[in-house]
N, CA, C and O atoms as a CHARMM CRD file, in Angstrom:
* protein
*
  364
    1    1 UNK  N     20.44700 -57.72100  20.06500 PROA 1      0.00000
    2    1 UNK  CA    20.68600 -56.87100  21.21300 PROA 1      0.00000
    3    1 UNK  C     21.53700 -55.67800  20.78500 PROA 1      0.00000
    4    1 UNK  O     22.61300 -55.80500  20.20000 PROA 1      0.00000
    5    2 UNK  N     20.85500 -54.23900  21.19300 PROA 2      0.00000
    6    2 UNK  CA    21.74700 -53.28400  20.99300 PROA 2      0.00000
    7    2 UNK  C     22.08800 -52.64100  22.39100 PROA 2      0.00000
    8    2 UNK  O     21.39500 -52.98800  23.34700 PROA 2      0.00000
    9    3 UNK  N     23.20800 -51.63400  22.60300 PROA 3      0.00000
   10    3 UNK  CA    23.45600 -51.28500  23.52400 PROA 3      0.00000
   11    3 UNK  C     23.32100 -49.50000  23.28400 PROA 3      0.00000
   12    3 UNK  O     23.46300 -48.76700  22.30500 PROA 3      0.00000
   13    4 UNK  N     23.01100 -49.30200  24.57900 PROA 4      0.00000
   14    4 UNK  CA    22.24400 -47.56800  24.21500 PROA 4      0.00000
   15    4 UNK  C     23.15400 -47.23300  25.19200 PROA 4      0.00000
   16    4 UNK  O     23.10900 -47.87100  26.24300 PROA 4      0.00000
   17    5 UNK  N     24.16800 -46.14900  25.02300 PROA 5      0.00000
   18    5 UNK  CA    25.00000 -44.96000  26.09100 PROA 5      0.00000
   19    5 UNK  C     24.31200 -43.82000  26.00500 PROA 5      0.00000
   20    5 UNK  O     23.84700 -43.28700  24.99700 PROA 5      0.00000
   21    6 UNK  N     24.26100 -43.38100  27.42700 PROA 6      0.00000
   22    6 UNK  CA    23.74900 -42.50600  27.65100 PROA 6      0.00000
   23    6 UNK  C     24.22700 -41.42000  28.14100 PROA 6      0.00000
   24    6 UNK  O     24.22600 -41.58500  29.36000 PROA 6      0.00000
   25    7 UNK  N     24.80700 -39.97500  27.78700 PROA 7      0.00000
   26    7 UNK  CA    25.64500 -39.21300  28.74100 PROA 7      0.00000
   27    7 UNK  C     24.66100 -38.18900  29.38000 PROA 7      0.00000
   28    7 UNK  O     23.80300 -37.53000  28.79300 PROA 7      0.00000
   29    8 UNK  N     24.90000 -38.19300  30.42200 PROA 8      0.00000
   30    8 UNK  CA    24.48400 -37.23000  31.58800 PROA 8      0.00000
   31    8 UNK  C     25.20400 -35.76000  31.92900 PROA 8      0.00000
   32    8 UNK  O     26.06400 -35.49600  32.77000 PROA 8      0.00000
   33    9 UNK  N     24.56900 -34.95400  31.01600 PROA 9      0.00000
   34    9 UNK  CA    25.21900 -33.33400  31.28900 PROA 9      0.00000
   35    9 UNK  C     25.34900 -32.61300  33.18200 PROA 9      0.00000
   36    9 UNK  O     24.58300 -32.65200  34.14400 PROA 9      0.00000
   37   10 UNK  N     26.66700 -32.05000  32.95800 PROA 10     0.00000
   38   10 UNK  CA    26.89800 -31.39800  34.19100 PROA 10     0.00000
   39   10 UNK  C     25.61000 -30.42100  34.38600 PROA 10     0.00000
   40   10 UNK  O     24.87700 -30.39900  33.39700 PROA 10     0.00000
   41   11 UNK  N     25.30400 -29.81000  35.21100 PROA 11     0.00000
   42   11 UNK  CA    24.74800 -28.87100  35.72800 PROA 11     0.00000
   43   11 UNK  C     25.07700 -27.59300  35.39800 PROA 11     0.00000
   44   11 UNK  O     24.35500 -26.60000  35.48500 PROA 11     0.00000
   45   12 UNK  N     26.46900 -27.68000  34.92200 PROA 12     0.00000
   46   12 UNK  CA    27.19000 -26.49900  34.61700 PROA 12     0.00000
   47   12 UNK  C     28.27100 -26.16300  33.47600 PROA 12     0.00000
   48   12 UNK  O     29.33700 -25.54900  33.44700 PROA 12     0.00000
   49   13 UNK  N     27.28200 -27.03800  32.31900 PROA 13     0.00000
   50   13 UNK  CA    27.83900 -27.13500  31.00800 PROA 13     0.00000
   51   13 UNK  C     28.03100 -25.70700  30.53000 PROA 13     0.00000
   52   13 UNK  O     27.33000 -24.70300  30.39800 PROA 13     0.00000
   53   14 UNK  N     29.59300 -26.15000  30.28100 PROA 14     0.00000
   54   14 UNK  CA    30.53800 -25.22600  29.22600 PROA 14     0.00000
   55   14 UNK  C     30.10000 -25.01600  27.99400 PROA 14     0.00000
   56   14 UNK  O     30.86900 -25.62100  27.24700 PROA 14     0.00000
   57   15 UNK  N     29.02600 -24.32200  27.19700 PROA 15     0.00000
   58   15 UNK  CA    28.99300 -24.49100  26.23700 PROA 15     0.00000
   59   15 UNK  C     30.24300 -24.42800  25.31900 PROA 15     0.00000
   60   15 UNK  O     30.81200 -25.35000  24.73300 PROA 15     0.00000
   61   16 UNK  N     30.50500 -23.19200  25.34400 PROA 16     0.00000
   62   16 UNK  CA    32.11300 -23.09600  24.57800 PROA 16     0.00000
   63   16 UNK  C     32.84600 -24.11500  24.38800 PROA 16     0.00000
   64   16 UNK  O     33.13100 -24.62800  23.30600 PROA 16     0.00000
   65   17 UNK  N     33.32900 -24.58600  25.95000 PROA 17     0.00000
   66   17 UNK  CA    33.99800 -25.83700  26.13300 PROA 17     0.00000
   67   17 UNK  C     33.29600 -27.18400  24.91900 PROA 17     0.00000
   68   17 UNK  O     33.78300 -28.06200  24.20600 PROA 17     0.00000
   69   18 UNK  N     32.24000 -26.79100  25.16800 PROA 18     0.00000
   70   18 UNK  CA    31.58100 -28.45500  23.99900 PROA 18     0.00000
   71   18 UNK  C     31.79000 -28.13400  23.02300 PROA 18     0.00000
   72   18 UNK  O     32.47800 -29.03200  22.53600 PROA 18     0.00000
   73   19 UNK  N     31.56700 -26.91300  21.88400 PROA 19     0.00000
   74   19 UNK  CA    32.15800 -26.67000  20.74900 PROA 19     0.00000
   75   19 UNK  C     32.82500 -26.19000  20.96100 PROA 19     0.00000
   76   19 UNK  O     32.44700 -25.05500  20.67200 PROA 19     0.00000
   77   20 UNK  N     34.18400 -26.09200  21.50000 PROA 20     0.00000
   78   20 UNK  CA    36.02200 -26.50500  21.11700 PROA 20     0.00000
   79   20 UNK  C     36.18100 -27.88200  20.97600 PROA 20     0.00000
   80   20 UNK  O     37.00800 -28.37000  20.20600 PROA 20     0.00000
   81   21 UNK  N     35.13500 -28.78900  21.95900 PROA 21     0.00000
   82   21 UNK  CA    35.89800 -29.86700  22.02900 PROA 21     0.00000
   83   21 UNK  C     35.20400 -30.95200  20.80100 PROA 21     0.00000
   84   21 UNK  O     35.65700 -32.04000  20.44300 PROA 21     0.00000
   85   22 UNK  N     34.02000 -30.27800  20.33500 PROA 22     0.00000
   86   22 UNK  CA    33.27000 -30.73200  19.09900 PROA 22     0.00000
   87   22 UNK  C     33.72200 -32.05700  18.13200 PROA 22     0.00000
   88   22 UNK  O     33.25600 -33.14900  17.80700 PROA 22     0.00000
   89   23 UNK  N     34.94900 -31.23000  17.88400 PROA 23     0.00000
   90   23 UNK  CA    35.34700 -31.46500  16.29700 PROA 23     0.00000
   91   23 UNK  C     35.93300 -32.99800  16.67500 PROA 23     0.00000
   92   23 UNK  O     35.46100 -34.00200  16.14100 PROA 23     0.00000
   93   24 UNK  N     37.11300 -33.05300  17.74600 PROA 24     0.00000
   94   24 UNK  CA    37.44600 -34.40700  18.58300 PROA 24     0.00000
   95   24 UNK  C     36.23200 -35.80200  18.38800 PROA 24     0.00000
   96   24 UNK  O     36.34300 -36.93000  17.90700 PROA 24     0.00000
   97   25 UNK  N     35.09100 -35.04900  19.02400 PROA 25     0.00000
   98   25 UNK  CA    34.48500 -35.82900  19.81800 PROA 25     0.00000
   99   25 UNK  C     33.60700 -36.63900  18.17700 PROA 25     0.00000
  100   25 UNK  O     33.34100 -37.83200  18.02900 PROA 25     0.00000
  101   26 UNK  N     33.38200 -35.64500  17.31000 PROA 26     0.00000
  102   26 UNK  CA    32.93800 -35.92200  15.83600 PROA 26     0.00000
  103   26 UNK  C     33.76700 -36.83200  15.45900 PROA 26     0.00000
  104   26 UNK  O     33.25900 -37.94900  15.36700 PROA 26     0.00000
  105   27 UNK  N     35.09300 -36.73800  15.15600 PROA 27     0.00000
  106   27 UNK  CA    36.47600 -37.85700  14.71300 PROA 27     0.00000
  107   27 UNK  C     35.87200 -39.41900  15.10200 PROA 27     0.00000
  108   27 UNK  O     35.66500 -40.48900  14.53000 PROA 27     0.00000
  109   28 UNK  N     35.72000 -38.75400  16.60100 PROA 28     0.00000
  110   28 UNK  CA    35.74600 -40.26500  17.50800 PROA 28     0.00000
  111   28 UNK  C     34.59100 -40.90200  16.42800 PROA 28     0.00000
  112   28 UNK  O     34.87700 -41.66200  15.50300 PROA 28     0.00000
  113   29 UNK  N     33.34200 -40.46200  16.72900 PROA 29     0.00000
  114   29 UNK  CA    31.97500 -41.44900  16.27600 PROA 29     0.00000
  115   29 UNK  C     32.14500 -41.42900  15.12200 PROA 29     0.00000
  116   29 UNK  O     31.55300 -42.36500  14.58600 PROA 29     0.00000
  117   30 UNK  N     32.87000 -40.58500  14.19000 PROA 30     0.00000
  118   30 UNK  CA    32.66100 -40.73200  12.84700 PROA 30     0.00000
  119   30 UNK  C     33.39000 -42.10500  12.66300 PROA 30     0.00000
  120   30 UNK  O     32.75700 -43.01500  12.13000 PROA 30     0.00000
  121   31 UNK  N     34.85000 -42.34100  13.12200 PROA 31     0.00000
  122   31 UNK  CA    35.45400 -43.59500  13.19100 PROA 31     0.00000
  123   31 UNK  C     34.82500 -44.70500  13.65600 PROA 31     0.00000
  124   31 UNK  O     35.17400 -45.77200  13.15000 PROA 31     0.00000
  125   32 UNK  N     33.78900 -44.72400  14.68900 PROA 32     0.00000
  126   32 UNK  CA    33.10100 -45.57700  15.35900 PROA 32     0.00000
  127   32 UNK  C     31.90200 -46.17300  14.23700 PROA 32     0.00000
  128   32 UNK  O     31.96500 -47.31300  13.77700 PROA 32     0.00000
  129   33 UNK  N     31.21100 -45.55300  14.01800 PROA 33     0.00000
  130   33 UNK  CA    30.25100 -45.72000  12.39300 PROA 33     0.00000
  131   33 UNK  C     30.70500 -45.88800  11.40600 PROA 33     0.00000
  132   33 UNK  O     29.95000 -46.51100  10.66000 PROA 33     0.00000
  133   34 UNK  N     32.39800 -45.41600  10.63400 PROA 34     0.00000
  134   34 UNK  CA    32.41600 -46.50800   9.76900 PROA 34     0.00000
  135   34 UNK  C     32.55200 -47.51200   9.98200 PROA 34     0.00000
  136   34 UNK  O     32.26000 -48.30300   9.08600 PROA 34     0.00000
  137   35 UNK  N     33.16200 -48.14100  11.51600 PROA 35     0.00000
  138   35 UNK  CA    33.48900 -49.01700  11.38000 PROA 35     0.00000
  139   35 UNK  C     32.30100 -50.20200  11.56600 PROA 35     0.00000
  140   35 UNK  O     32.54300 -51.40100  11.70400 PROA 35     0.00000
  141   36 UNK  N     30.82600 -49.52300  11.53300 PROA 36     0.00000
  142   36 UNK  CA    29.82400 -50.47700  11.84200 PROA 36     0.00000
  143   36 UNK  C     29.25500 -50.96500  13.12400 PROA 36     0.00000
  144   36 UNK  O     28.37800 -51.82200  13.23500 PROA 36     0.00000
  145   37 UNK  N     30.09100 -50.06900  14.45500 PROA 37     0.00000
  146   37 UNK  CA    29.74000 -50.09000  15.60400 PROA 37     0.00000
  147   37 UNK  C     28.23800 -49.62500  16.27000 PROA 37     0.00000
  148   37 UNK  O     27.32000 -50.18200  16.87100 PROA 37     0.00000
  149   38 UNK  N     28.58900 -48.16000  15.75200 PROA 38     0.00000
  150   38 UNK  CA    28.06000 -47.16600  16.04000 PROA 38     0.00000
  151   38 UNK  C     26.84800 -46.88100  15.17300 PROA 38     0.00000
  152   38 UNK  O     27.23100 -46.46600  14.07800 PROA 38     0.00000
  153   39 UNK  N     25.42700 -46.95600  15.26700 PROA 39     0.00000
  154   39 UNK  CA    24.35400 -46.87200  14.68000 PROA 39     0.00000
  155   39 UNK  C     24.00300 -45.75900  14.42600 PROA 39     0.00000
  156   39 UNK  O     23.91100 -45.39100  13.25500 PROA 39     0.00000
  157   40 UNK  N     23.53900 -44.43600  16.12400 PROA 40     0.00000
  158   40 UNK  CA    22.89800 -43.64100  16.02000 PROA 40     0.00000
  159   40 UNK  C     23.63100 -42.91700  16.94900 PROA 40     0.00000
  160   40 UNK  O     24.55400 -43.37200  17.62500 PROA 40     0.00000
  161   41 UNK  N     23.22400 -41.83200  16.96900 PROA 41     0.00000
  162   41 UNK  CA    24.02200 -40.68400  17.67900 PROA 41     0.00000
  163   41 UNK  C     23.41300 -38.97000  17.73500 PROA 41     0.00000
  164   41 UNK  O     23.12400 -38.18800  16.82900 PROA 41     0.00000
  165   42 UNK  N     23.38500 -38.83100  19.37300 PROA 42     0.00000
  166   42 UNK  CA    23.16100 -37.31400  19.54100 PROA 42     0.00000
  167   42 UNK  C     22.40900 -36.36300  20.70700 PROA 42     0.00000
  168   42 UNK  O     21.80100 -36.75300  21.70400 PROA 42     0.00000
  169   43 UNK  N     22.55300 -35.54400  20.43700 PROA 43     0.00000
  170   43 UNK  CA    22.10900 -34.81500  22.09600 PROA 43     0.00000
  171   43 UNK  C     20.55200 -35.10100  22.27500 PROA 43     0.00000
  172   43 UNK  O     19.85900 -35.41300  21.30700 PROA 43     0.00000
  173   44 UNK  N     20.01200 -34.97200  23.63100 PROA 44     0.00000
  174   44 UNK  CA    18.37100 -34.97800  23.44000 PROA 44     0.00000
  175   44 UNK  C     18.22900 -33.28600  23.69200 PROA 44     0.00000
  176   44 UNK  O     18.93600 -32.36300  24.09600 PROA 44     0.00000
  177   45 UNK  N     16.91400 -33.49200  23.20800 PROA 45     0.00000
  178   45 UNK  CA    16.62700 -31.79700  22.69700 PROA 45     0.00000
  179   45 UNK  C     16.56300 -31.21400  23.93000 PROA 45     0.00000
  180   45 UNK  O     16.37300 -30.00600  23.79000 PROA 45     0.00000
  181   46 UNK  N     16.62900 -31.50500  24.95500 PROA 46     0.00000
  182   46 UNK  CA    16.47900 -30.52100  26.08200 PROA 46     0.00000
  183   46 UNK  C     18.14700 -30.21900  26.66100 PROA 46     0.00000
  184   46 UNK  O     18.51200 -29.32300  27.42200 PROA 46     0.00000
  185   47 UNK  N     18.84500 -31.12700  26.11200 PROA 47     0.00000
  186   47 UNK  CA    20.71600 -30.49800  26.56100 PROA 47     0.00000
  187   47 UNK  C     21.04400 -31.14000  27.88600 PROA 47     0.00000
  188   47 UNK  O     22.08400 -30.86900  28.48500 PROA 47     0.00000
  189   48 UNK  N     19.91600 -32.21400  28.45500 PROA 48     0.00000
  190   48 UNK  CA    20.23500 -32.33800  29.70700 PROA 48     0.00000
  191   48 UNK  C     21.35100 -33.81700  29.33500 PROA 48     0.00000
  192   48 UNK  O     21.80100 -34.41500  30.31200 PROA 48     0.00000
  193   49 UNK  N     21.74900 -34.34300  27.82000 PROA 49     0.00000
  194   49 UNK  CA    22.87500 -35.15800  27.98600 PROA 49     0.00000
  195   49 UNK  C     22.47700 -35.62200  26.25100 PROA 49     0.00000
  196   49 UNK  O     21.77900 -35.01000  25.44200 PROA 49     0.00000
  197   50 UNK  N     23.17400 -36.84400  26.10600 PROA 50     0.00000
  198   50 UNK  CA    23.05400 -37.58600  24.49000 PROA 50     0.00000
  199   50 UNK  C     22.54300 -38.65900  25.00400 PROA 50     0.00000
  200   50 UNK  O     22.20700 -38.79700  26.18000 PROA 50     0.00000
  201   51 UNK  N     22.43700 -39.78200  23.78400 PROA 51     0.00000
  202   51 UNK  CA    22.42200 -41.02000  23.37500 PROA 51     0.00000
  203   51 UNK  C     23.57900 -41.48100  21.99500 PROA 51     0.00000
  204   51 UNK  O     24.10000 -40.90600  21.04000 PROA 51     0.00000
  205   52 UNK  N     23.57300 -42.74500  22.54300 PROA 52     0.00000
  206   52 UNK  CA    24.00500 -42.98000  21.13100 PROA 52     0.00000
  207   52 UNK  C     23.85700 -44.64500  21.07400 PROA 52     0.00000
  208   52 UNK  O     24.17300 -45.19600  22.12900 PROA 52     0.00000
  209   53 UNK  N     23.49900 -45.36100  20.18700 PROA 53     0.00000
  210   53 UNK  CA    23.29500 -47.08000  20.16600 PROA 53     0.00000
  211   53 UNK  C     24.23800 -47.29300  19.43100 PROA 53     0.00000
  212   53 UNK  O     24.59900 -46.73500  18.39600 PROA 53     0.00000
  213   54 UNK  N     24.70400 -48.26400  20.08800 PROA 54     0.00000
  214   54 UNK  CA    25.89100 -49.45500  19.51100 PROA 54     0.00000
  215   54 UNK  C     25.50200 -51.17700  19.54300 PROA 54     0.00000
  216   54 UNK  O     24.68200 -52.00300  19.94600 PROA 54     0.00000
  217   55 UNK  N     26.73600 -50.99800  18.81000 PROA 55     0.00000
  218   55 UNK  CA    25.91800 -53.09800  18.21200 PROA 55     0.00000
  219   55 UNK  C     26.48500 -53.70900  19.34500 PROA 55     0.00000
  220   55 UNK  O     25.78300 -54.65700  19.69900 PROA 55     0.00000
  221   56 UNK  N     27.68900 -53.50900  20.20600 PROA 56     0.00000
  222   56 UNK  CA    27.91600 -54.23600  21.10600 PROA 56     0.00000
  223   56 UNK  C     28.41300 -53.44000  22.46800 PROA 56     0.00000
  224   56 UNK  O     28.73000 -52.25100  22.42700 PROA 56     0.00000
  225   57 UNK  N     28.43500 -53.99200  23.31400 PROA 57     0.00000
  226   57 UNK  CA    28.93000 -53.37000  24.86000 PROA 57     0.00000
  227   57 UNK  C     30.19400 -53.18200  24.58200 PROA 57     0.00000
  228   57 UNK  O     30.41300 -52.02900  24.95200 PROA 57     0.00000
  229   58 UNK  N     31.02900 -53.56500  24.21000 PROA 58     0.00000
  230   58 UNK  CA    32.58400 -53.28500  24.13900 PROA 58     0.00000
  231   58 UNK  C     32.90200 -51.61200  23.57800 PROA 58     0.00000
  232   58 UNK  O     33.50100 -50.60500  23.95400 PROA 58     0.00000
  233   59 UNK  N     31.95900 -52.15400  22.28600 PROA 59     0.00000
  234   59 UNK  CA    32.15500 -51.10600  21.63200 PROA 59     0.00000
  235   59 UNK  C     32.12100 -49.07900  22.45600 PROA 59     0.00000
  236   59 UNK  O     32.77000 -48.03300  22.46600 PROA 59     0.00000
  237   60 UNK  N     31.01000 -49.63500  22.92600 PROA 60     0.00000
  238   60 UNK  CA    30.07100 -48.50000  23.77500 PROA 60     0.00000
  239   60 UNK  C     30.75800 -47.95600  24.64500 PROA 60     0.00000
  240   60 UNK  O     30.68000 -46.77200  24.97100 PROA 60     0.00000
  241   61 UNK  N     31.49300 -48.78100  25.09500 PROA 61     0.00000
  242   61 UNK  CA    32.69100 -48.73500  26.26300 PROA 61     0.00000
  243   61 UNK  C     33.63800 -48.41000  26.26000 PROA 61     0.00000
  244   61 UNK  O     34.22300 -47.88500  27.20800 PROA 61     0.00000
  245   62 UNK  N     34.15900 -48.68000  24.93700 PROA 62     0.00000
  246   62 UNK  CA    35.45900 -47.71000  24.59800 PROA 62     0.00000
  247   62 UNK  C     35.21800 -46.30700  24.26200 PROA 62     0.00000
  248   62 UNK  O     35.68300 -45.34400  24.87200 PROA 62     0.00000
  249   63 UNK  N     34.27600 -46.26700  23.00500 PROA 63     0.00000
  250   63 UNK  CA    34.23400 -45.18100  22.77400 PROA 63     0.00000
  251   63 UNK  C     33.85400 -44.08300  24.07400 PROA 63     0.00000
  252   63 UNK  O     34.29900 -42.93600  24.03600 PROA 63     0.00000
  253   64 UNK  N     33.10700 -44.49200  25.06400 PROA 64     0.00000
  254   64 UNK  CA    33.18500 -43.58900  26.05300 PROA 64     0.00000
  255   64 UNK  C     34.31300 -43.36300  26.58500 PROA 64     0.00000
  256   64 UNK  O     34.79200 -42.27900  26.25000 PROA 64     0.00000
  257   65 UNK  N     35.06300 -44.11200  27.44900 PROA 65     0.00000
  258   65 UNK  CA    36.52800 -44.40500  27.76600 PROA 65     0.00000
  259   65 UNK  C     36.88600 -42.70100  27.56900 PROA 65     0.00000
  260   65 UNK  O     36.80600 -41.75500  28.35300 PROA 65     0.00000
  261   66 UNK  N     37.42900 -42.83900  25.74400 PROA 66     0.00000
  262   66 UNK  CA    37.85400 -41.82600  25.46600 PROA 66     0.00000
  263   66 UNK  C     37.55000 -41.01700  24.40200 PROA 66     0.00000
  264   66 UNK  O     38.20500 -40.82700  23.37700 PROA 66     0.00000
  265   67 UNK  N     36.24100 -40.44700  24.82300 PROA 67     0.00000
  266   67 UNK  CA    35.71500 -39.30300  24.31400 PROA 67     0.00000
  267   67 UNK  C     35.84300 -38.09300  24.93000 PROA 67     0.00000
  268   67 UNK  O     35.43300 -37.82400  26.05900 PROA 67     0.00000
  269   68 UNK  N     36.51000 -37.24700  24.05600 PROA 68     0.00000
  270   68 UNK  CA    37.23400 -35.83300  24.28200 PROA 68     0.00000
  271   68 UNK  C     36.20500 -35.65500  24.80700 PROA 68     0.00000
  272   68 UNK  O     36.46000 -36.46400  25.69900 PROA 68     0.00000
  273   69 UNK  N     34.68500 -35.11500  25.21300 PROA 69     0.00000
  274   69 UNK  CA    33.63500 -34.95300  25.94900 PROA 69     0.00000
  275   69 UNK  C     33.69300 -35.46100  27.70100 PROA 69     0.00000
  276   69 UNK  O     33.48400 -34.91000  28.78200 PROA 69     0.00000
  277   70 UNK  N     34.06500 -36.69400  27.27300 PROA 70     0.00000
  278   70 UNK  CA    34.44700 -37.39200  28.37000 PROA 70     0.00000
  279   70 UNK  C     35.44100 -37.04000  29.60000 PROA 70     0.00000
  280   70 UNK  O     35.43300 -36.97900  30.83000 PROA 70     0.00000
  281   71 UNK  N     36.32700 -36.84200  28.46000 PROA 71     0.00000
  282   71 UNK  CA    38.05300 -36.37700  28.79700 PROA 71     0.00000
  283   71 UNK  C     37.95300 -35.24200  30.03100 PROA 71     0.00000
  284   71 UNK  O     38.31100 -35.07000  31.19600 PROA 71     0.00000
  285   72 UNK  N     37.42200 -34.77500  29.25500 PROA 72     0.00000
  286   72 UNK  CA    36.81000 -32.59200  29.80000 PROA 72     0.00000
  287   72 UNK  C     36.37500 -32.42500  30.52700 PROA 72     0.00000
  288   72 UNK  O     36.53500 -31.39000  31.17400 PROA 72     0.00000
  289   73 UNK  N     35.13100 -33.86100  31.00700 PROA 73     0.00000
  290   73 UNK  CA    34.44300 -33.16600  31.82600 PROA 73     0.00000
  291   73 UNK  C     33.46100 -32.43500  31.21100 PROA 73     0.00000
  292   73 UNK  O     33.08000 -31.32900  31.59300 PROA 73     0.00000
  293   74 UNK  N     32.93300 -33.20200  30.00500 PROA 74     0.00000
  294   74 UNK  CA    31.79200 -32.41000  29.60900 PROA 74     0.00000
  295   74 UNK  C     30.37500 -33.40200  30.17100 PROA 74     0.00000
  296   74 UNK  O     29.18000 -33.12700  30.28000 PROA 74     0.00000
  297   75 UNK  N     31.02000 -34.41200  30.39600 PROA 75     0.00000
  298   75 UNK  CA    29.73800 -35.30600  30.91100 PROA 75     0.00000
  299   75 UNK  C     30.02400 -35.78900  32.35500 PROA 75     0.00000
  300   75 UNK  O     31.13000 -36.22000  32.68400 PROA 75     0.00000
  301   76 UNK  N     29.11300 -35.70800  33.08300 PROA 76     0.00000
  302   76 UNK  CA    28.53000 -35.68300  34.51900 PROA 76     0.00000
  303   76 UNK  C     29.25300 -37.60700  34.74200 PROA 76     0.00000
  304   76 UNK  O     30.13800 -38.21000  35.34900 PROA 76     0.00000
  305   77 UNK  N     28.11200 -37.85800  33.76300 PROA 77     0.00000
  306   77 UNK  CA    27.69800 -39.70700  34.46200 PROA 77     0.00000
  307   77 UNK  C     27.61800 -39.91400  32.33800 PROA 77     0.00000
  308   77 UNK  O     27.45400 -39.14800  31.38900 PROA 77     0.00000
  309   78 UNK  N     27.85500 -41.43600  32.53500 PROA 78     0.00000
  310   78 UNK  CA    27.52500 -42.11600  31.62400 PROA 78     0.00000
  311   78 UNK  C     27.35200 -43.77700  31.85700 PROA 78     0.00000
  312   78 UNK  O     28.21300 -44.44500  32.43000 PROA 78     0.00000
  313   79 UNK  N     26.49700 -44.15600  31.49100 PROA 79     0.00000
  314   79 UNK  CA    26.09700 -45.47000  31.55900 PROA 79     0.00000
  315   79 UNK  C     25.65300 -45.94700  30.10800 PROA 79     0.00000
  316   79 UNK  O     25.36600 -45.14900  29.21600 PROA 79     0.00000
  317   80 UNK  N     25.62300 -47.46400  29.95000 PROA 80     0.00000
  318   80 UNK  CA    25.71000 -48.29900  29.47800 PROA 80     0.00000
  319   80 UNK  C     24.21600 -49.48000  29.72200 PROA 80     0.00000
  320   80 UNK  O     23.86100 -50.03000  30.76500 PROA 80     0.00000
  321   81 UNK  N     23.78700 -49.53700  28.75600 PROA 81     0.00000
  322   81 UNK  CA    22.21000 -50.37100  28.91600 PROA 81     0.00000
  323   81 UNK  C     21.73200 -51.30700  27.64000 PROA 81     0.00000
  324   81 UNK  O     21.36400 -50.78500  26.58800 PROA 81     0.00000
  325   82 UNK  N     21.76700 -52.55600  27.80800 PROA 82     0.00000
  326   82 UNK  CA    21.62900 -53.39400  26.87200 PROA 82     0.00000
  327   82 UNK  C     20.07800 -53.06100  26.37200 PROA 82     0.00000
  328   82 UNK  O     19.48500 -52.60800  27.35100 PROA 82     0.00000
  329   83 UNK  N     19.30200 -53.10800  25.34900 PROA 83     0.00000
  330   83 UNK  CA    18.69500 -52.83900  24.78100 PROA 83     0.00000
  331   83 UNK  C     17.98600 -53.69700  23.72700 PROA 83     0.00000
  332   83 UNK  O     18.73700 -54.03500  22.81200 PROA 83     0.00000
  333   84 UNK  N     16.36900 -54.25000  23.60600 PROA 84     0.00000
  334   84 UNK  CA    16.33200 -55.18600  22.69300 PROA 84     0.00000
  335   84 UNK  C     15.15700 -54.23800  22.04600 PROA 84     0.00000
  336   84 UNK  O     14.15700 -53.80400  22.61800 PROA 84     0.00000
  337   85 UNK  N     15.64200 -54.00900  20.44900 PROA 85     0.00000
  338   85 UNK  CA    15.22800 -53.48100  19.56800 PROA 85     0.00000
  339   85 UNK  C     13.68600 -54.22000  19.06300 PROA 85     0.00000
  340   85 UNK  O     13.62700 -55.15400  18.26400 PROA 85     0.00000
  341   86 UNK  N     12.77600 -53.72400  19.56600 PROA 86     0.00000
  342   86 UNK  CA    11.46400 -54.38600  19.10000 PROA 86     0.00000
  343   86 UNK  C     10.55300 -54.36200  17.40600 PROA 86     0.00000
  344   86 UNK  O      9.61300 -55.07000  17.04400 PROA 86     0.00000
  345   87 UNK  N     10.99800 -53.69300  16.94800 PROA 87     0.00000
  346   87 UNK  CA    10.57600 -53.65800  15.71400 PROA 87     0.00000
  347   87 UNK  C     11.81600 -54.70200  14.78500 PROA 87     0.00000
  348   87 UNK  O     11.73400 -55.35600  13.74600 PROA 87     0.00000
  349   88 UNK  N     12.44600 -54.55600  15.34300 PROA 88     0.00000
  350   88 UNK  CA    13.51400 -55.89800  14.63400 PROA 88     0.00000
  351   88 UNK  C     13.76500 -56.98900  15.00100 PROA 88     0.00000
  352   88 UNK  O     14.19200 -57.90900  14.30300 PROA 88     0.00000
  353   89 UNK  N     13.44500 -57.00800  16.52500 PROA 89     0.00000
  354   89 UNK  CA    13.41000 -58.68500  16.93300 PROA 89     0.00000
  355   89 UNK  C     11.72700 -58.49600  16.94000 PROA 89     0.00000
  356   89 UNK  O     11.44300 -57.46100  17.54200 PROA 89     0.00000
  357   90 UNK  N     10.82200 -59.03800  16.55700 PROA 90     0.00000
  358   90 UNK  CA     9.55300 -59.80200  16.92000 PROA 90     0.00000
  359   90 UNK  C      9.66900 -60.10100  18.20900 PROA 90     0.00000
  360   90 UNK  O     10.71400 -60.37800  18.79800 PROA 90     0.00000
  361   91 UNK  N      8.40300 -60.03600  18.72400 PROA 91     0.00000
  362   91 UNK  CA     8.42000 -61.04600  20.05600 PROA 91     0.00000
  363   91 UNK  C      8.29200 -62.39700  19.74300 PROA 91     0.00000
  364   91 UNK  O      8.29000 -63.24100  20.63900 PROA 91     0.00000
């Protein structure tokens, strides 16, 4: 089981605001992936929010908590969705 976060962009994204708050929000996941949490990570191509998969709900949960993104007000909504990876579990 993986867990997929999902952030939901304002309507009235700061760009600026997201790269100032960039470099923060990089720290965070970079710490989150070494530590083996954090799998994948990144905006979807249309800007309307990210993804990112984690190995567990806790994990997913903090790192949202407090992500300078978060913090700011760069994200609308974020949720949390357990996830079963089909090419790695078989049915």
């Amino acid at each position: 089981m993986k867990y997929v976060l999902r952030y939901e962009s304002p309507d009235d994204l700061d760009e600026e605001r997201l790269r100032a708050h960039f470099p923060a929000h990089r720290a965070r996941w970079t710490t989150f992936y070494e530590q083996g949490s954090l799998l994948l990570i990144g905006p979807l191509a249309d800007r309307q929010g990210a993804l990112a998969v984690f190995t567990n709900y806790e994990a997913a949960e903090e790192f949202a908590k407090a992500d300078p993104f978060v913090l700011h007000g760069l994200v609308a909504r974020w949720t949390i969705t357990p996830w079963n990876e089909a090419l790695l579990d078989p049915l």
